[in-house]
N, C-alpha and C positions, 0 to 999 in steps of 0.2 A: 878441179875435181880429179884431174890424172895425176896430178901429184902428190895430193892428198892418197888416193887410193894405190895408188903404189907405194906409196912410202910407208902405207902402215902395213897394208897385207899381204905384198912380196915378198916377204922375207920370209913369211908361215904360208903363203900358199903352193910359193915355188919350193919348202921344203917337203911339205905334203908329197907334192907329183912327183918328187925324186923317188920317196921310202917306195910309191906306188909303182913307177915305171923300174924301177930296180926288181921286183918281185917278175915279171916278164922274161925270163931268161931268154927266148928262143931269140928274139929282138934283136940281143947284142952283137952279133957277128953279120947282120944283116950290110949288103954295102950300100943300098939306097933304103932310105928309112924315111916311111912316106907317112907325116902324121895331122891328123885334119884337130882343128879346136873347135868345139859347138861354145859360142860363144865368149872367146875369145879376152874379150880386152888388150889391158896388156901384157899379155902372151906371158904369164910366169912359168908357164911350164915349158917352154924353150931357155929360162935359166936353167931349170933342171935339167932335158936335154942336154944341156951346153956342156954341164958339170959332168956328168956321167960320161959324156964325150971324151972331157978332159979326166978324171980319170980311171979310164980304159975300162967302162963297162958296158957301155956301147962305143961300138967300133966303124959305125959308117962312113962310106966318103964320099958320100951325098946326101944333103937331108933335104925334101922335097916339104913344105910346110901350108898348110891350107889354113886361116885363122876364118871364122867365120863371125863378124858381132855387128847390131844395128847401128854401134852409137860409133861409126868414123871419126866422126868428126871431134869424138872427145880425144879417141885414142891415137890420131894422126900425127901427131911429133914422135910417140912411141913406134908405130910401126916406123916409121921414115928411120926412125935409128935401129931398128930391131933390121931392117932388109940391108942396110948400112955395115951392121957388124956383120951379119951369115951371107950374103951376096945372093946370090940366084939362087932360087928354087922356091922362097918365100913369095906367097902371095895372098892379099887380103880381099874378103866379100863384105862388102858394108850390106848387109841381108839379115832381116829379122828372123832368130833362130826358128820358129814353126819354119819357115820359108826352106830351110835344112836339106831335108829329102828332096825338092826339087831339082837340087844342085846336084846332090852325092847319087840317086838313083838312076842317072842318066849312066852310069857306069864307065863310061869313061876315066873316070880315076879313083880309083879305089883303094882307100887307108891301110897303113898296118896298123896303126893303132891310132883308135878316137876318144877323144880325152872330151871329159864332160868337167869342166873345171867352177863349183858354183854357181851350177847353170839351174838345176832343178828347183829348188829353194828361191833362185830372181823369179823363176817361170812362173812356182806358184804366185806369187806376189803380185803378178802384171797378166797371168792370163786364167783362163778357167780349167779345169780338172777337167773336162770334155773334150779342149782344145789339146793338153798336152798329152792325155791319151789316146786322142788323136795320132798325135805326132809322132808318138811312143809306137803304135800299130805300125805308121807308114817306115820307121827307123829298121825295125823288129823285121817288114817285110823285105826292106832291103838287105841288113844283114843275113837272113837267111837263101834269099837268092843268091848271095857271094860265095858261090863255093869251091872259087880258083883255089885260094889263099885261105890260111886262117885270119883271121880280126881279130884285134884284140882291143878291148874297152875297159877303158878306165874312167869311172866316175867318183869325184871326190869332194865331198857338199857338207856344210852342217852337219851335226850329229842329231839331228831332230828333228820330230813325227811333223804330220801336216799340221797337228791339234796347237804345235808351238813355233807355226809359223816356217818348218825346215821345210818337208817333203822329202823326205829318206825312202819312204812307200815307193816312190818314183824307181828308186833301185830295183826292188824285188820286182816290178809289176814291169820293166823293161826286160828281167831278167826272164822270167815268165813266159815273154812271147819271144824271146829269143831260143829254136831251137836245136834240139839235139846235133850233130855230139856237140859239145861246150862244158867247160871246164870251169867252176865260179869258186870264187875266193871274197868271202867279205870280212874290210876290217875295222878297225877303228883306233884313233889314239887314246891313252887316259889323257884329262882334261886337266891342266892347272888351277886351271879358274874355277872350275866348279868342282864342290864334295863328292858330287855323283855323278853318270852320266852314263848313257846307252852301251849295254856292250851288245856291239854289233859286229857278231861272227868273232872273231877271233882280234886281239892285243897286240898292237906293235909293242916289242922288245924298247923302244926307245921312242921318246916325243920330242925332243930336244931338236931344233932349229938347225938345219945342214948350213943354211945362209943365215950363220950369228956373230960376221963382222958390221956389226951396225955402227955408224958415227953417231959423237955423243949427240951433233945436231938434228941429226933424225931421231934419235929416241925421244930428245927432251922436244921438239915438235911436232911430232908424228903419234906417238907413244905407238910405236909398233907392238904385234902380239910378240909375245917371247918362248913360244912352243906350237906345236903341233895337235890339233884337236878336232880334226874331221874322219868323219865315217867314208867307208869308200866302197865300191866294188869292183873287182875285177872278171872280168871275162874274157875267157880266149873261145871265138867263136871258131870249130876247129872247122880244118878243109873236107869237105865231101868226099867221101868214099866212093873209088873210080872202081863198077863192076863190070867184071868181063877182061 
């Protein structure tokens, strides 16, 4: 199953989180760059990370990594190599995403940036519209008690409603009870594959695959996606205004 799933949808989903985390400016000169994953797997947006690292749009010389996902046991060769190449600072929760907020609200550690990476879209799939607005409440109250720092979130899932099985809704309805001041950006890819498709918020300039050295035996086994085709949103939840 990890190989399978990495070898078709790495290449499209770690290109995704790059076009996303590059829109972020403030990020790039950060020297510890502290970023939590809801749901995790195999961590593609630490390709991204990596790339941007290398080159020179973000400039950390520490990256402090939080991956949060229930199913360890799938992904346990992956991490063991993903802590292998980055060294310290990398640490994994085998913890069921509602489970989330437990962790993060203790505030003890606190992200600069929380990446939701096809997380909405499994949730609806395996839990109830009750449970992840739930979740969405307890997330929402944590972000807005954080008002060291700004936060910045990146959510990047299907381009489709709940009616066709995405949960895109989940965007606007986190953005919602996330409050003032914040900053929000929604985007979307055009779609290869399909003649039509949601335009949500505003067009990447380009869909095209950042990671498109693929070998011939992963294509012709894999048949990996060959573009970029998810809806996204960003948000910079900004720092609280110090009166007095």
């Amino acid at each position: 199953m990890a190989d399978c799933y990495y070898c078709k949808y790495a290449y499209k989903y770690a290109s995704e989180i790059t076009y996303g985390l590059a829109c972020f400016a403030e990020i790039r000169n950060k020297k510890t760059l502290k970023i939590m994953s809801v749901g995790c797997g195999p961590c593609t947006e630490l390709a991204a990370v990596d790339y941007l690292k290398e080159k020179g749009v973000l400039n950390y010389e520490k990256l402090q990594y939080r991956g949060i996902d229930p199913l360890g046991n799938v992904w346990r060769r992956i991490w063991s190599d993903i802590k292998e190449y980055f060294g310290n600072g990398i640490n994994f929760y085998q913890k069921d995403i509602l489970e989330l907020v437990d962790i993060i609200t203790r505030h003890s550690w606190v992200p600069d940036v929380l990446i939701f990476q096809y997380v909405f879209s499994d949730m609806y799939k395996n839990s109830s519209t009750i449970e992840i607005n739930q979740f969405i409440d307890k997330l929402a109250t944590f972000l807005n008690a954080c008002g060291e720092k700004p936060i910045y979130i990146l959510c990047n899932d299907i381009n489709l409603s709940k009616a066709y099985n995405g949960g895109r809704e989940f965007f606007d309805a986190l953005e919602s009870k996330i409050s003032n001041p914040k900053i929000v950006r929604r985007m979307h890819f055009n779609n290869n594959n399909k003649d039509r498709h949601f335009e949500y918020g505003d067009e990447y300039k380009r869909n095209c695959l950042i990671f498109d050295d693929i070998p011939d035996e992963i294509r012709k086994a894999y048949n990996p996606f060959d573009s970029c085709a998810s809806a996204q949103i960003l948000i910079k939840k900004e720092q609280k205004e110090v009166i007095g």
